[in-house]
C-alpha positions in Angstrom: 0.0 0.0 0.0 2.9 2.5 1.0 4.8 1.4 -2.5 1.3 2.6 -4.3 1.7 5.9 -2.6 5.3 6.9 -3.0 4.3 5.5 -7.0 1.1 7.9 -6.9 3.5 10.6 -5.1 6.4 10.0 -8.0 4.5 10.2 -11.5 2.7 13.1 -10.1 5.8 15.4 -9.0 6.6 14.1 -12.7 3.9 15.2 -14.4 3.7 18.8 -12.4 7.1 19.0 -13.7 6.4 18.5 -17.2 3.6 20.6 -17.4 5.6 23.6 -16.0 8.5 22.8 -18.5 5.8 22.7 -21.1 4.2 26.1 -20.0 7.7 27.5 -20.0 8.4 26.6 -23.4 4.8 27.3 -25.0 3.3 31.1 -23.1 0.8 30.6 -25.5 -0.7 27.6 -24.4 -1.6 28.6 -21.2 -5.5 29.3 -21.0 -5.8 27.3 -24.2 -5.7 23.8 -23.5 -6.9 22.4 -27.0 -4.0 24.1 -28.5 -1.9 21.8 -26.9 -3.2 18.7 -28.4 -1.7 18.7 -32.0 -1.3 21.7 -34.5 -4.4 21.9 -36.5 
């Protein structure tokens, strides 16, 4: 149960990081999620 935790703990400090990497490199994106999907 703790090993599911730490798990749950890890991929979401992973994602958070990610998404602010993400935000850095695309200002635009912020406030426009669909834009994020693929170019159009």
């Amino acid at each position: 149960q703790r090993g599911k935790q730490k798990q749950d703990d890890f991929f979401k400090r992973i994602q958070d990081m990610l998404v602010v990497e993400a935000s850095k490199r695309i200002p635009i994106a912020q406030g426009l999620p669909w834009t994020t999907d693929e170019p159009q």
